[in-house]
N, C-alpha and C positions, 0 to 999 in steps of 0.2 A: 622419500627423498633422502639422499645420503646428505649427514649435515656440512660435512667438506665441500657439497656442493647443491643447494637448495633451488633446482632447474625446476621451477614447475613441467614441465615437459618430463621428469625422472618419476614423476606420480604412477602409480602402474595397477592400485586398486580398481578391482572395477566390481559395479555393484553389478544385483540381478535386480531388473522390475517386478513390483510382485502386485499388479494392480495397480495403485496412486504410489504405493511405495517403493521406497530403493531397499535393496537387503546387502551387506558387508559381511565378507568372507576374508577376511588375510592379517597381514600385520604391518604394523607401524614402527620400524627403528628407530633408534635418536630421539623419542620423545623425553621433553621434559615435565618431570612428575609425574612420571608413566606410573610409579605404584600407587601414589597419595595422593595426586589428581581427582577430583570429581567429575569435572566437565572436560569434554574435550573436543575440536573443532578440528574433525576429519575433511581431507580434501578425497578424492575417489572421480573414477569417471563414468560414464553415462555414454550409450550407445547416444545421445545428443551431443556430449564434449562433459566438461570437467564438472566437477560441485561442490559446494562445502555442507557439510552437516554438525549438526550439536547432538553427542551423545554423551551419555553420563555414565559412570562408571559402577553405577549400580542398574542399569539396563542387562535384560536378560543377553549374555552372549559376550558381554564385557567385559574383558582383564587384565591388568596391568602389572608388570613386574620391575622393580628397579633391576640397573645393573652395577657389580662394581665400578670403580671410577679412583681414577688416580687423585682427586681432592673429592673428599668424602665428604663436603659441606654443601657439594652437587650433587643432584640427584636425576639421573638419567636412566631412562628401559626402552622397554617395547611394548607397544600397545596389540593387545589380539583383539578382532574382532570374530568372533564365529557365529557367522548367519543373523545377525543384529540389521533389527526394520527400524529402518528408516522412516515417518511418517512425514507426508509433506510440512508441517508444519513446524518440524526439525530440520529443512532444508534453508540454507541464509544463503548462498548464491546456485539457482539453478543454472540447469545448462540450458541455451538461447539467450539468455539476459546479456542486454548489448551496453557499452561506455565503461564506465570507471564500474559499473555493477556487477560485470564478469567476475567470476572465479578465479582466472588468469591474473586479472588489475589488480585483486582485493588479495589473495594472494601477495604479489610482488608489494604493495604497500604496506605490507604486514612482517616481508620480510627485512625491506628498507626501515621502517619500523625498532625491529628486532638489533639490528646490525648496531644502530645507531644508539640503543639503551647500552647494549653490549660494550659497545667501544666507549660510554661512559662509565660502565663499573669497570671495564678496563684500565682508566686513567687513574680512579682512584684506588685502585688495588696499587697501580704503578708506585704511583707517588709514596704509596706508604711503604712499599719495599724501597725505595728511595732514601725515604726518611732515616727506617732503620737503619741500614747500611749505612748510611753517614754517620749517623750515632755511635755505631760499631768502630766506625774509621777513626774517631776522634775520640773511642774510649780505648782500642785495642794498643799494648805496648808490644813493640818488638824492637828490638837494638837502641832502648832506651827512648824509642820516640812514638809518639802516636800512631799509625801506618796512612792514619788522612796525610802524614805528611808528604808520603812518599808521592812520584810522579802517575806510579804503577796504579795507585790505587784513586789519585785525583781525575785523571783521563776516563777512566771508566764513567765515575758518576759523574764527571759533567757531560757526558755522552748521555745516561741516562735522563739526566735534566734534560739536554736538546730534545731528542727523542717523545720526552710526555711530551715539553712543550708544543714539541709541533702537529702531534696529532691531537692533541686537543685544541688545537684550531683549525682543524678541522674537524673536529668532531664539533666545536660551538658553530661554525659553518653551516654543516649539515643537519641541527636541531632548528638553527635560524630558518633556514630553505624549507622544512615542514607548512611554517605557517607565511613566507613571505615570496617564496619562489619555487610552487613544485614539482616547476621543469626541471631543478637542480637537483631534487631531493635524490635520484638514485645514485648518479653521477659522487655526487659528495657524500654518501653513505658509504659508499664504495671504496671512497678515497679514505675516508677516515675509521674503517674499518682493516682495511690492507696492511695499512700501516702501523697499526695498533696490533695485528697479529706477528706483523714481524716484530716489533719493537718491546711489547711488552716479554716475548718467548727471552728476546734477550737480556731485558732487563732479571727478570725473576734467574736467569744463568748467572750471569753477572753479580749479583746479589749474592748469590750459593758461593759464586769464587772466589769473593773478598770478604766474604766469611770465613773462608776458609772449611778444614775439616767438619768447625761445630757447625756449619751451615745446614750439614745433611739430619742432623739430629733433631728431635722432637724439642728438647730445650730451647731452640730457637726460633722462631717465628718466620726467618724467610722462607724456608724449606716452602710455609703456606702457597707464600706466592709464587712460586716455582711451579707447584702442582696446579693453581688457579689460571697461571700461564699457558700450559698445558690442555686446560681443559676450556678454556675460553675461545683458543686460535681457533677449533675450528668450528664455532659455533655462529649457525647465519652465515655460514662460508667461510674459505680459507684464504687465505692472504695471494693463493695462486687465482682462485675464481672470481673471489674481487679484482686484481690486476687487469684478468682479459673480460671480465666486465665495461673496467673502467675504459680502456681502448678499445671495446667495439660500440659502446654510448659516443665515442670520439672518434669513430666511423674507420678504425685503424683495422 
């Protein structure tokens, strides 16, 4: 699956039967912890439909490579498998398996799941680019005045401010909807992931431009979240795939 857009339907692995077992031939993009990973829970398909499998990264035929990455404190590759057996008892959803047991369901839960831890270290990555920047504003002098004073620089971070606020309630929404409502749970994953990709991309800009110059520099710590911005949006989807997510759940 491309991670900008995690369609179970874009799965395109497909095993060969080799007796009771499946065998894996291909690769896997956008994994995370694709080099330093031990375990890892391949989706693939079946002349029956989809499946998930556990394999380990010291099974014969398995190897992973990290990639560079604009925040280097992420660790993202591609997983190869070359001709790696499957044994049934490494299979956690075969294909036929009917209700919430599908590969399809267990999947999409894993990704609503994913979206919604995401959009929590979102928020608080947010906020502490927040924080700093305020810091900055109220210690930086320019024409004898702090530059918090200015208008230029006040608008922005109460933008910022709105902005966490509001998608972190929807983000506390859709952690509540897990355990109390989870006909909501995709619907509001959706939502408070959307908006946490556009919002945070802006904040971590915003951050670098009221910094100024030193922003772009390793002395300063926003640059971090700039790059964390970056590599977060499109992860569990992008702020476009959640949107028409969210209006075709709304039957739009």
């Amino acid at each position: 699956m491309d991670e900008d857009c995690p369609d179970p339907a874009l799965i395109s692995l497909e095993a060969r039967a080799d007796g009771d077992a499946q065998v894996l031939t291909g690769e896997k993009p956008f994994v995370h912890d694709a080099g330093t990973a031990n375990l890892f829970v391949v989706a693939f398909r079946t002349a029956a439909g989809l499946a998930l499998a556990v394999v380990e990264s010291d099974d014969a035929g398995v190897s992973g490579r990290s990639l560079p990455t604009l925040d280097t404190t992420k660790r993202i590759g591609t997983l190869t498998l070359a001709d790696v057996r499957v044994e049934p008892d490494r299979i956690l959803c075969a294909p036929g398996t009917t209700g919430e047991g599908t590969a399809d369901a267990t999947i999409a839960r894993l990704l609503d799941r994913g979206a919604i831890a995401m959009t929590a270290e979102m928020i608080g990555a947010a906020e502490e680019a927040h924080r700093i920047t305020t810091q900055y504003a109220m210690e930086r002098i320019q024409f004898d005045e702090p530059i918090g004073r200015f208008q230029g620089v006040k608008h922005p971070l109460a933008e910022m401010y709105v902005d966490i606020e509001s998608y972190k309630s929807l983000l506390y929404y859709a952690a509540w909807a897990l355990d109390d409502a989870p006909d909501e749970v995709a619907r509001s994953a959706s939502m408070a992931k959307a908006y946490a990709s556009e919002a945070f991309a802006r904040i971590g800009i915003d951050g670098i431009q009221l910094h100024g110059a030193v922003g772009y520099t390793d002395e300063y710590d926003i640059q971090l979240y700039l790059k964390r911005s970056k590599w977060a949006r499109p992860a569990f989807g992008d702020a476009d795939w959640h949107y028409e997510r969210v209006a075709s759940l709304g039957g739009l």
